[in-house]
PANU-28496 format. One record per residue (C-alpha): x, z, y; residue in three letters. Coordinates in pm, whole numbers, padded with zeros to 5 digits, always signed. Example, Ala and Ser with C-alpha at 12.3 -4.5 7.8 and 13.67 -1.06 7.14 Angstrom:
REM PANU-28496
+01230+00780-00450ala +01367+00714-00106ser 
This chain:
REM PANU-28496
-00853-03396-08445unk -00563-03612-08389unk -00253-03454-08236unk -00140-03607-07930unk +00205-03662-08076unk +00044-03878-08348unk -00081-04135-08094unk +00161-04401-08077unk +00179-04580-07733unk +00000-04915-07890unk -00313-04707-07968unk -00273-04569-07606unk -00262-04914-07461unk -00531-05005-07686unk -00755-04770-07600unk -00696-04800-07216unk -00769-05152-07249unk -01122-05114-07416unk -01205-04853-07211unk -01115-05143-06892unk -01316-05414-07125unk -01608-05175-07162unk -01633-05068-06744unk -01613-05443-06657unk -01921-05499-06848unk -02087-05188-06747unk -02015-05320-06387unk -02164-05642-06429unk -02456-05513-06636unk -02486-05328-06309unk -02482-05587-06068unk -02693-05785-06268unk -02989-05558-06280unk -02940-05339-05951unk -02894-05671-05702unk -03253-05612-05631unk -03024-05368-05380unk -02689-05475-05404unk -02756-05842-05282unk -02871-05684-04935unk -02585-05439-04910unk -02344-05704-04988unk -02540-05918-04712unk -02484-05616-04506unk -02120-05609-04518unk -02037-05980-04505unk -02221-05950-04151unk -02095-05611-04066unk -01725-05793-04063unk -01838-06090-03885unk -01968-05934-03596unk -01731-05570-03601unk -01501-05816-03369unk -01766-05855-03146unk -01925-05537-03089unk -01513-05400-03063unk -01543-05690-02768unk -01822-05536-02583unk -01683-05206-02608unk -01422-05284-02449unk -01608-05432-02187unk -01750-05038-02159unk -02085-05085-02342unk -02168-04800-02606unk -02133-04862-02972unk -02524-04846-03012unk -02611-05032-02717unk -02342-05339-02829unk -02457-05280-03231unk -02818-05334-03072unk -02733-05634-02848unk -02526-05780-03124unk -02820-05794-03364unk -03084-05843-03192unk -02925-06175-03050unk -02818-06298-03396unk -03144-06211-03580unk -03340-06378-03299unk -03127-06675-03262unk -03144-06658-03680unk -03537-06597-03680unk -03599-06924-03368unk -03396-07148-03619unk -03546-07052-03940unk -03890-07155-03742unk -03778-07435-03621unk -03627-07576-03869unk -03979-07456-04124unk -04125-07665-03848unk -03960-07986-03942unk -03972-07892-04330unk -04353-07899-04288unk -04376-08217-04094unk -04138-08411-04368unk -04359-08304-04588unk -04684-08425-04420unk -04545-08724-04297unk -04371-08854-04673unk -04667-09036-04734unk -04631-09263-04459unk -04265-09335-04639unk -04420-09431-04947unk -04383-09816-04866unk -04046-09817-04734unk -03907-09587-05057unk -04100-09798-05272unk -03894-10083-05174unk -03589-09936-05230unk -03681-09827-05575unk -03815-10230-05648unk -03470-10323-05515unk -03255-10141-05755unk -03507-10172-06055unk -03385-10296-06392unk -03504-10616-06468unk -03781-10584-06780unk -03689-10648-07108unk -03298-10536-07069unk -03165-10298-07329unk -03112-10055-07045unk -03472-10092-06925unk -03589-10036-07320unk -03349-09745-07332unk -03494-09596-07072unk -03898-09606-07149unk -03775-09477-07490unk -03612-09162-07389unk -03904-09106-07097unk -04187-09133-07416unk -03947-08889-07613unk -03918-08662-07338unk -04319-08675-07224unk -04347-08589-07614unk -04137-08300-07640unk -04265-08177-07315unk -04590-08167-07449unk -04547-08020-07803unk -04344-07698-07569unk -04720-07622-07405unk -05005-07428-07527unk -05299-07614-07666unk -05538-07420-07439unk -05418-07534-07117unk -05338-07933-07229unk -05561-08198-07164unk -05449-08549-07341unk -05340-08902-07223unk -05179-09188-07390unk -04836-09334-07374unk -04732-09635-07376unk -04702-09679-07701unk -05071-09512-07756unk -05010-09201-07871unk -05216-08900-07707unk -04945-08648-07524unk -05093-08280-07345unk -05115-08241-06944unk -05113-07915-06836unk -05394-07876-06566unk -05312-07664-06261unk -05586-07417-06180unk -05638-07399-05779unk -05660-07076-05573unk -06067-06954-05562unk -06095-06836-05253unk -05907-06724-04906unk -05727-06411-05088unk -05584-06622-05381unk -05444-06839-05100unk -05329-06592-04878unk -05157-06435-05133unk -05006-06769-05271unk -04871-06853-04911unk -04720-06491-04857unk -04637-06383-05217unk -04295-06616-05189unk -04217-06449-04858unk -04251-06124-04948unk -03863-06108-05120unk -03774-06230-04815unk -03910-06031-04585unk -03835-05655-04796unk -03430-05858-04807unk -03453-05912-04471unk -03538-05568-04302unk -03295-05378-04574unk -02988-05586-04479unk -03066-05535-04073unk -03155-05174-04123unk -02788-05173-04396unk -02590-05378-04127unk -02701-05124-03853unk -02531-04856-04012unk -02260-04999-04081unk -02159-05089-03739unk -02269-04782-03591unk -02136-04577-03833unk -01818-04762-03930unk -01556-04505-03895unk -01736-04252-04098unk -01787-04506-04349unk -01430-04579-04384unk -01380-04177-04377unk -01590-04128-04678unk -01459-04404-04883unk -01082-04286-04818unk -01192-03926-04918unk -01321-04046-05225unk -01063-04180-05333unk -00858-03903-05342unk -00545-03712-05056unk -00298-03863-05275unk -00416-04244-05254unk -00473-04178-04835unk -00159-04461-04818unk -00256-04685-05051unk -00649-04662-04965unk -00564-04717-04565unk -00347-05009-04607unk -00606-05149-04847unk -00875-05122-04569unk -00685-05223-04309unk -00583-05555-04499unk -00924-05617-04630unk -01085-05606-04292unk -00798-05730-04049unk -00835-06021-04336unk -01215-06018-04394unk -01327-06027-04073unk -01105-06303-03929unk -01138-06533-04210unk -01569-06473-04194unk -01584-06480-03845unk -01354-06827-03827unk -01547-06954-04082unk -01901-06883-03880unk -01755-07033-03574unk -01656-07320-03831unk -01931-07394-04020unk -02145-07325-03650unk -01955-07637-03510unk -01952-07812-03824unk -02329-07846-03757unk -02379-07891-03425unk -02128-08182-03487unk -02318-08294-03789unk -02674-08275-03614unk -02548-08449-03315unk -02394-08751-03512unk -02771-08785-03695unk -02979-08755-03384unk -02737-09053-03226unk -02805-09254-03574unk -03186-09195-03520unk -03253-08968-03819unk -03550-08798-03794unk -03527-08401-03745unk -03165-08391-03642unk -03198-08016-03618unk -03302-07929-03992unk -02964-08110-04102unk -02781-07967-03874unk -02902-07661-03963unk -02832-07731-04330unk -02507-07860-04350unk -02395-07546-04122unk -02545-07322-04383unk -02437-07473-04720unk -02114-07531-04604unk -02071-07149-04703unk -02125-07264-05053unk -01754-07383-05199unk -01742-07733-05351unk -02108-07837-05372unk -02231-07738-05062unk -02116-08000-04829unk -02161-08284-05019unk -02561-08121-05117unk -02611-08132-04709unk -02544-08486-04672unk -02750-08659-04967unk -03087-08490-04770unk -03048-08661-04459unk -02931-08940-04631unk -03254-08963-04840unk -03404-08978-04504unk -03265-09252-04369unk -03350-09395-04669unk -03708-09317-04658unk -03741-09378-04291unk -03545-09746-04254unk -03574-10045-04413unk -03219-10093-04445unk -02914-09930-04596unk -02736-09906-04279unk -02780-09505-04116unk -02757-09410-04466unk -02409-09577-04485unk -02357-09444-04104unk -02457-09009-04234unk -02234-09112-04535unk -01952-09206-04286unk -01974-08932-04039unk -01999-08706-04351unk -01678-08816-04461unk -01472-08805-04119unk -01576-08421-04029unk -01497-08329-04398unk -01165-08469-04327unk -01094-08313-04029unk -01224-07957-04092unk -01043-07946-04376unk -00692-08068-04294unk -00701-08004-03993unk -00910-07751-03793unk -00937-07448-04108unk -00553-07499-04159unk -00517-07408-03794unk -00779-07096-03759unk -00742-06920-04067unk -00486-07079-04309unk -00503-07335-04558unk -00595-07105-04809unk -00842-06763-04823unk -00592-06650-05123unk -00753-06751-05432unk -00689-07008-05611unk -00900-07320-05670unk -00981-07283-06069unk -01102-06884-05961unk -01327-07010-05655unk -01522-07242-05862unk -01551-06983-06176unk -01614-06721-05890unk -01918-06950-05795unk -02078-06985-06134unk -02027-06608-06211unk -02203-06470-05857unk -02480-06794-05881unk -02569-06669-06223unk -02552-06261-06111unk -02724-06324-05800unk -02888-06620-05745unk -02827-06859-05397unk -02740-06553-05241unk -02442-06481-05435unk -02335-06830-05485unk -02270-06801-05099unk -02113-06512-05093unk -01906-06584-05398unk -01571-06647-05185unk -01581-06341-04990unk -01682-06096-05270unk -01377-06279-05448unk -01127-06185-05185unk -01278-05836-05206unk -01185-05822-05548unk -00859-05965-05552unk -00782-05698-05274unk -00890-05467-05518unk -00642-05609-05793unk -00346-05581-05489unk -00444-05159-05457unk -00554-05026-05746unk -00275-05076-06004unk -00548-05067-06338unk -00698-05366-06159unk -00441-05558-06132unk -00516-05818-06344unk -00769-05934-06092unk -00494-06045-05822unk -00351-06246-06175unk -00651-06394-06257unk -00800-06524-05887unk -00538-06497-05696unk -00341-06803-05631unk +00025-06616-05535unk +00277-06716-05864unk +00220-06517-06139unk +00582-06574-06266unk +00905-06529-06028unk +01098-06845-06015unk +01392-06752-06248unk +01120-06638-06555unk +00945-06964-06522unk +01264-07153-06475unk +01311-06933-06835unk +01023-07010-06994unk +01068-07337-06944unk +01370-07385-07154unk +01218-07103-07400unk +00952-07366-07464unk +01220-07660-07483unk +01058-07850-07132unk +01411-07946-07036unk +01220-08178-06772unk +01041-07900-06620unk +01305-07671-06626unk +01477-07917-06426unk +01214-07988-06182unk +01165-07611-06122unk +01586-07669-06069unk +01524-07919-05806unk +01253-07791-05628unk +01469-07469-05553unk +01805-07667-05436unk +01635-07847-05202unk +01546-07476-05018unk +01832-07276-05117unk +02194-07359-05048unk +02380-07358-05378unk +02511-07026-05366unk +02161-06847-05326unk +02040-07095-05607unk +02291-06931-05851unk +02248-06566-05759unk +01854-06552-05789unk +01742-06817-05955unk +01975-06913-06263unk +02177-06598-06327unk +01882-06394-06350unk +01737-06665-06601unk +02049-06593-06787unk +02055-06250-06832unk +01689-06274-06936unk +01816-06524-07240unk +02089-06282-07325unk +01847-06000-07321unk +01635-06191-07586unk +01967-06323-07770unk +02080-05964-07849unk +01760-05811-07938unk +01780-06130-08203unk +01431-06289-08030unk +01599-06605-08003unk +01658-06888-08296unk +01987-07027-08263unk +01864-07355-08195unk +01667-07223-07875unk +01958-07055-07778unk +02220-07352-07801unk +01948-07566-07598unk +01913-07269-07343unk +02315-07290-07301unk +02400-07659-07302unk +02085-07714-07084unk +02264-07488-06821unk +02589-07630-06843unk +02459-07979-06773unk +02270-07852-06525unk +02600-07680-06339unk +02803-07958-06409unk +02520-08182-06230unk +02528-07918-05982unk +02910-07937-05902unk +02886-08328-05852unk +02646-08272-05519unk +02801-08344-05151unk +02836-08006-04969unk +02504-07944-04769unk +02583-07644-04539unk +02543-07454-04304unk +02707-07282-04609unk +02652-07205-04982unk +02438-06896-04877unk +02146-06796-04645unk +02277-06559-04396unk +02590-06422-04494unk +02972-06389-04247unk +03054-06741-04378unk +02766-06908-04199unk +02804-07114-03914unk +03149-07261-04033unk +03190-07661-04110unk +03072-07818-04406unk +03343-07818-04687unk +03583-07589-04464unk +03876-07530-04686unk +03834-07092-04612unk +04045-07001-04908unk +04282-07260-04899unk +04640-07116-05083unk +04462-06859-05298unk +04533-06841-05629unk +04257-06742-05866unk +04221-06715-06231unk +03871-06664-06374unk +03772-06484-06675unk +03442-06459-06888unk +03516-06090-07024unk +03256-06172-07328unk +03030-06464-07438unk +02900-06815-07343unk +02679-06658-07110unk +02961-06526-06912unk +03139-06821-06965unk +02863-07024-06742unk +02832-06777-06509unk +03247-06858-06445unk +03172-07181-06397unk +02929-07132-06177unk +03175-06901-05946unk +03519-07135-06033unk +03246-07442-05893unk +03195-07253-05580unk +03534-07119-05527unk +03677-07522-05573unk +03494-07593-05284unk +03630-07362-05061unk +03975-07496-05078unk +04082-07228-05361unk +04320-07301-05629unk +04120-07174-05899unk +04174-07176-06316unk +03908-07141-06499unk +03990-06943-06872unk +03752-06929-07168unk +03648-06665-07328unk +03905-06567-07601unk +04125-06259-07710unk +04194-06047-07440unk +04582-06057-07560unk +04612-06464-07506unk +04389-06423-07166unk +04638-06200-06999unk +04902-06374-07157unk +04769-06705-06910unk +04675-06498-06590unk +05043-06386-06598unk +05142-06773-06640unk +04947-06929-06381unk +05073-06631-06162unk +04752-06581-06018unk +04670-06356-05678unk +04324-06258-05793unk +04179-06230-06090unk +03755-06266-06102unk +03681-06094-06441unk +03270-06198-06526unk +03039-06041-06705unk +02654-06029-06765unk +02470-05666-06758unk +02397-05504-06922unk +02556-05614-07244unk +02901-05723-07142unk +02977-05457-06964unk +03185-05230-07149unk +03411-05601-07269unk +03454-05619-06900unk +03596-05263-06807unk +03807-05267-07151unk +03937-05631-07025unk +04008-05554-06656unk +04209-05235-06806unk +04437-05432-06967unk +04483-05664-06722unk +04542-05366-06466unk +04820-05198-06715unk +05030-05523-06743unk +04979-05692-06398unk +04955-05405-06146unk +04997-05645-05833unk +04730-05859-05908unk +04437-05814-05678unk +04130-05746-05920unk +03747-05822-05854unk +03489-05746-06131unk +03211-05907-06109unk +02853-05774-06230unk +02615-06040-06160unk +02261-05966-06126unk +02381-05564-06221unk +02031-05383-06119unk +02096-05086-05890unk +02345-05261-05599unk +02727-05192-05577unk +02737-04849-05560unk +02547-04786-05956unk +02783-05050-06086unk +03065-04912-05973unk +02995-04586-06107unk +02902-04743-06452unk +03257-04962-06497unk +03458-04668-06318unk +03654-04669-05993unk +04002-04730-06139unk +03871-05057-06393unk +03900-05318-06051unk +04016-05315-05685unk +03670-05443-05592unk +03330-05505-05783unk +03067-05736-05697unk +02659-05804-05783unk +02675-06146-05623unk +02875-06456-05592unk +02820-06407-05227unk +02974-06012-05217unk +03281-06200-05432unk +03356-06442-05204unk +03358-06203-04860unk +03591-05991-05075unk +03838-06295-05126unk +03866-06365-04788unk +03935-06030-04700unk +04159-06043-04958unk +04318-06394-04855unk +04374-06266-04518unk +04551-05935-04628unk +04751-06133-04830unk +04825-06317-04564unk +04946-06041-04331unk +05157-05914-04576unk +05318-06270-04614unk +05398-06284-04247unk +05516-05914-04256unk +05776-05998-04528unk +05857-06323-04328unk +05909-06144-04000unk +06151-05888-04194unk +06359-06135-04366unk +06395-06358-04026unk +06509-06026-03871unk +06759-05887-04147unk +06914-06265-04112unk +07280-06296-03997unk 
């Protein structure tokens, strides 16, 4: 046996993740061959959220919860059961009255015939004789009977053997039915429960998952059916009007059995993609089939097109968002996956079970990969793709990601959580030597150009930041006008950009600002005490050029005492407080995380400044002979 202090965290995650790999396919091994029971149950649920809203409704209307789960289902399942006959009804009579279309559809066919003897025409009887061929060597020998094609050679028919007598045909005519009718009575009798028995339901499932998860497991319900049930039940109401509307428009055009298509585009509008598009070829076959023209067709092609348009830019956008959460690439994998599990059934249901799972991958942190994989929420934060970006040398996308950001963020708010954090991630990599030098020189001079572009942009305000004491002041008012500032990059390039970003900022607030590069501490203090500064920013990137920083603003504390000093930590994880404790309380008069906390500190410190100006004004006018 292996001790535990032997097993190295890789093995751990290793083993965790084949022990993942190996559920997953034990659950869909599952699904696969227990849907015989699952398909109703999920049934079940899908219309125990659609109609939970509506039995809550007639509660409140002071019905009991049986008597509304009753009323509830026995409407829907009869209004379900009248259209299913109804519209079996007008399946039958296409069926017995196609013959009489035979004429009209053979007329079309003439019409768009290839003339004989064209290569396409040749093409064409060859691959049909190769087919007819291969068809026939797949069949048994007992059950063929031969024919001829057209080139002579003899090819096997199967023969189909007719029912005998009145019990072979019965049970031909039920047999089909029978799934049906045993899926039927187990998702009412499912469904029934569930409504009724809802809150016990929920009980049991947050017991199960343990007293410590009761948080996590109740938000996760709440979310999944606050967001299940709307986006089911708009959807029904959706798909409902969808067609009534559809219906309508082919009764006006003169289609035959209006109904039936309405009917059928309502119902595989459920199914994402295909199913829309599936419910307008039938009725346009019909009109082909039923006039001698290619007008209606053009006419359910049209009206097709407009409601597509409309439901989905305009009316699902307004009920129930222009998104269900998942992303496009996951709904149509989500489709093949269920369709192949489960049939019809689950290529229907596909987009709810998906946002059941992707819940899932939201709750329950091993299944988080889930919410990655379908969900269509960013998988990177802006500042790591920004990153990754120039990691993989896409200076273009890097700067679109740039641009796309600056036109929603004021300048200010652009630097503090978008490129400084991109920064400190390169440093990160720089010092634990994950970086060539060529990827890091492109990562640097890519920034600079892109803060020196930066600088060149007309002030857009309300300010440089979103919601902070400066707001509401005019664009490009001079706030710091008459302070002096010197900054300082206490280490490397990186901090050396990060002072450009700040001097950039502080230029347009009417500050007199020097900018000093990072060089020996002795020749840095040596030019603060020259330009005769009133604050010095000292900069510095966390975690690595921290301790430069404290040594730095030190020094510059021992030989300038009156200088006003602000440290700043950008990006420092932990807030003001941890990163004051880390440099010390006597390194700086103030630090700050953020250009933003830096510049509220300079006009505090502007205006004390001030005050003691007019102070020593107002005494030296008084002591005056």
């Amino acid at each position: 046996m292996i001790p535990p202090t032997l097993i190295t965290p890789n093995k751990a995650v290793d083993s965790s993740r084949l022990l993942m790999l190996i559920a997953v396919a034990v659950v869909i091994v599952g699904l696969y061959f227990g849907r015989e029971v699952l398909i109703p149950l999920a049934l079940a649920v899908v219309l125990a959220f659609v109609f939970t809203p509506v039995v809550g409704g007639l509660q409140k209307c002071h019905l009991g919860r049986v008597p509304a789960v009753l009323v509830v289902l026995l409407l829907a399942f009869t209004v379900i059961g009248t259209l299913g006959w109804v519209v079996t009804g007008q399946l039958m009579d296409i069926v017995d009255q196609l013959p009489n279309y035979e004429d009209n559809i053979h007329a079309k066919i003439e019409s768009l015939r290839v003339p004989d003897g064209s290569r396409l025409k040749n093409a064409t009887n060859t691959v049909n004789a190769l087919g007819a061929e291969l068809s026939a060597a797949s069949q048994p020998a007992a059950d063929k009977k031969t024919t001829t094609t057209s080139r002579g050679r003899p090819i096997a028919v199967q023969v189909a053997q007719p029912p005998s007598n009145a019990n072979q045909y019965l049970r031909a005519i039920i047999g089909p039915l029978t799934g049906v009718f045993e899926t039927s009575a187990m998702v009412i009798v499912f469904t029934l429960f569930m409504l009724v028995k809802r809150e016990d339901l929920r009980n049991r499932v947050i017991r199960l998952a343990g007293q410590q998860q009761l948080h996590v497991v109740t938000q996760a319900l709440d979310d999944a059916s606050r967001r299940l049930s709307r986006y089911l039940l708009m959807q029904f109401l959706v798909n409902i009007t969808y067609g009534t509307a559809f219906g309508s428009a082919a009764y006006l055009i003169g289609i035959p059995h209006a109904l039936l298509w309405g009917v059928l585009s309502g119902i595989l509008r459920f199914v994402p993609y295909v199913g829309t598009p599936i419910a307008a070829a039938f009725p346009m076959g019909m009109a082909l089939a039923v006039f001698p023209g290619w007008q209606q067709a053009g006419l359910i092609f049209g009206v097709f097109v407009v409601l597509e348009i409309v439901v989905a830019n305009v009316v699902e956008p307004r009920l129930y968002g222009a998104h269900t959460g998942i992303s496009s690439l996951a709904i149509l994998v989500a489709a093949v996956f269920w369709a192949t599990l489960w049939g019809p059934v689950g290529l229907m249901l596909s987009t709810p079970l998906t946002v059941c799972l992707i819940l899932m991958g939201r709750y329950v942190p091993q299944l988080t990969f889930l919410e990655i994989l379908l969900g269509d929420e960013p998988v990177l934060p802006v500042e790591e793709h920004f990153y990754q970006r120039l990691l993989a040398l896409d200076q273009e996308e890097a700067r679109a990601i740039a641009e796309s950001q600056l036109r929603e963020k004021p300048i200010g708010d652009f630097y503090d959580s978008i490129l400084i954090p991109a920064l400190m991630l390169a440093e990160q990599d720089r010092h634990l030597d994950m970086l060539g030098p060529g990827i890091a020189t492109f990562i640097s001079q890519s920034t600079r150009e892109l803060i020196e572009e930066v600088g060149e942009r007309p002030i857009d305000i309300p300010f440089m930041f979103n919601g902070d004491k400066l707001n509401g002041r005019n664009a490009g008012e001079t706030v710091l006008s008459g302070l002096r500032v010197v900054c300082i990059g206490a280490g490397d390039e990186a901090d050396e950009l990060v002072t450009m970003m700040f001097e950039q900022l502080l230029k347009r607030l009417g500050c007199s600002v020097r900018r000093l590069p990072h060089v020996l501490h002795g020749t840095v203090v040596d030019q603060a005490a020259v330009n005769a500064a009133q604050v010095v920013v000292v900069s510095a990137l966390p975690p690595f050029a921290v301790g430069q920083a404290r040594s730095l603003c030190k020094l510059l504390r021992q030989r300038h005492p009156q200088l006003k000093m602000i440290l700043g930590l950008w990006g420092f994880k932990g807030g003001v407080a941890k990163a004051r404790e880390r440099v010390g309380s006597s390194s700086a008069d103030m630090v700050a995380t953020s250009f933003q906390q830096a510049i509220v500190y300079l006009v505090e410190a502007q205006q004390s400044i001030g005050s003691r100006r007019g102070a020593i004004q107002e005494q030296v006018i008084a002591t005056a002979p």
